[in-house]
C-alpha positions in Angstrom: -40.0 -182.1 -46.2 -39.3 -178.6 -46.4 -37.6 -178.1 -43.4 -35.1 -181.2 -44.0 -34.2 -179.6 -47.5 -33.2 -176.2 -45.4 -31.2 -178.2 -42.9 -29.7 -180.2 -45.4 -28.5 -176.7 -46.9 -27.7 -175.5 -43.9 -24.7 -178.6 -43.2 -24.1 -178.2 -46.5 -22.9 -174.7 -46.1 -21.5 -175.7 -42.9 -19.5 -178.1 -44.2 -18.2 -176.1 -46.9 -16.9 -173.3 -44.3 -15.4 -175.6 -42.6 -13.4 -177.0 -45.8 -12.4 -173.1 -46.6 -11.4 -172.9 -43.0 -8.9 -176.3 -43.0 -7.4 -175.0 -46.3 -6.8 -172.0 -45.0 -5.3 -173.2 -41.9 -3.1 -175.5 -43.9 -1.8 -172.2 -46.4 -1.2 -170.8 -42.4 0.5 -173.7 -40.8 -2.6 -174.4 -38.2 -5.2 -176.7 -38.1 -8.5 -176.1 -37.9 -10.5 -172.5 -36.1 -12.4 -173.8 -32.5 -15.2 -171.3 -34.2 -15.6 -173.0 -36.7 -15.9 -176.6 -35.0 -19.1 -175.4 -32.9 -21.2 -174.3 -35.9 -20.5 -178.2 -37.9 -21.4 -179.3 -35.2 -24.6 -177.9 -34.6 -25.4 -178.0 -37.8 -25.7 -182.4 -37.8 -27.3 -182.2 -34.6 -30.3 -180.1 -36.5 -29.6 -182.4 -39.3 -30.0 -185.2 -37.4 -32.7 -184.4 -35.6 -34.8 -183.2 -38.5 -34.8 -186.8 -39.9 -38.1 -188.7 -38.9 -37.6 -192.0 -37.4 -40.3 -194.3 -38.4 
């Protein structure tokens, strides 16, 4: 259960870079960073995978 609540965190936190990152591309006129896209996405695959199937 443990290791679920530290993935959880972890898309949290991935999830809330990735909201800094779109408002700061909108302030700048671009959409979204290719680095940042990566690291989301990895982050719901560990999610996903961490969440037993029973």
């Amino acid at each position: 259960m443990f290791e679920l609540a530290a993935v959880v965190d972890e898309w949290k936190g991935a999830m809330r870079m990735a909201q800094a990152d779109f408002t700061r591309a909108a302030r700048c006129g671009r959409w979204g960073d290719d680095e940042t896209r990566p690291a989301i996405e990895a982050a719901h695959e560990r999610a996903i995978a961490a969440v037993p199937l029973a």
